[in-house]
C-alpha positions in Angstrom: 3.4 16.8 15.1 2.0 14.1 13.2 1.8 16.0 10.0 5.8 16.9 10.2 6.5 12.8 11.0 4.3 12.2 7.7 7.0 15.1 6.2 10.2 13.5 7.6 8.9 10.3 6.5 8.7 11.4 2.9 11.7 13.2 2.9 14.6 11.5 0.6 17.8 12.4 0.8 20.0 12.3 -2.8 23.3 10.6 -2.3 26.8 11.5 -4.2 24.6 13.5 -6.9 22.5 10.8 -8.1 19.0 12.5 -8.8 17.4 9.6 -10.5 17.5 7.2 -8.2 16.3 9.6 -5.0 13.5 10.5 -7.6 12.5 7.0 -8.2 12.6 6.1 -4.0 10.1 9.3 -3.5 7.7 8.0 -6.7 7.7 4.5 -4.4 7.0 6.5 -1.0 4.4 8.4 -2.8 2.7 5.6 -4.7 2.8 3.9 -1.5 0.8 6.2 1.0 -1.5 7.1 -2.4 -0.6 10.4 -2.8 -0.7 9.4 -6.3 -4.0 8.2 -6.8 -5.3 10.9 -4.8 -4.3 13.7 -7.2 -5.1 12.1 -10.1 -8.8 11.4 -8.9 -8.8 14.8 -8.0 -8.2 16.2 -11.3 -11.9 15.6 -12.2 -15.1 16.0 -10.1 -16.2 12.4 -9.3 -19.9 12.4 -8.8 -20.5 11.1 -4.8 -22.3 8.4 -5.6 -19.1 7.1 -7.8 -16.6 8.3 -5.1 -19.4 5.8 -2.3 -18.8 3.1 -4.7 -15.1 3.5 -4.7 -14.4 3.7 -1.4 -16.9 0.5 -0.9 -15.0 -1.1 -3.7 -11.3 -0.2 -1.7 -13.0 -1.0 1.6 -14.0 -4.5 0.6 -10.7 -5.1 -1.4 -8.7 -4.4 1.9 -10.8 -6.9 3.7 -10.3 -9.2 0.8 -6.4 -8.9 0.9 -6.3 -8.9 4.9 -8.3 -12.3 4.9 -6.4 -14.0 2.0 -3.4 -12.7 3.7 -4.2 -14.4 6.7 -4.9 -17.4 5.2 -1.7 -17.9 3.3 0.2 -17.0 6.5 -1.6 -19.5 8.3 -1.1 -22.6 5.3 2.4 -21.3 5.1 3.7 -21.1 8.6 6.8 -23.6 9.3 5.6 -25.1 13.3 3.0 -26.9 11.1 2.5 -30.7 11.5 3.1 -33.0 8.5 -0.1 -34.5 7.8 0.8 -37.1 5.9 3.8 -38.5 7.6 3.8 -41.7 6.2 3.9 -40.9 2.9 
């Protein structure tokens, strides 16, 4: 079942003939879920201990993004206190 959701969610449906722009939404969807990446890195053999140091590299850049993420949310959020309210 979960491999036809991960079908229905790519599906894109082309509205009153216009080609290019469903074409463009499916590039997006693709890009997105790295369906992309994964078939241009497949093109060539990647050696393992290349393909170990890209997925450290991606695991470490997710943990990265989370954290920074988190961060900004947390500066950014509106309930915050002034801290300088007479100024």
């Amino acid at each position: 079942m979960a491999n036809h959701l991960r079908f229905v969610g790519r599906t894109v449906m082309v509205q009153n003939g216009n080609v290019e722009a469903a074409y463009g939404v499916l590039n997006r969807i693709l890009a997105q879920d790295g369906v992309a990446d994964a078939v241009r890195r497949s093109r060539y053999y990647e050696k393992p201990c290349r393909a170990r140091r890209r997925r450290a590299f991606e695991a470490c850049r997710r943990v990265y993004c989370a954290e920074m993420s988190r961060r900004i949310a947390f500066v950014a959020r509106s309930s915050r206190q002034d801290p300088w309210l007479g100024c």
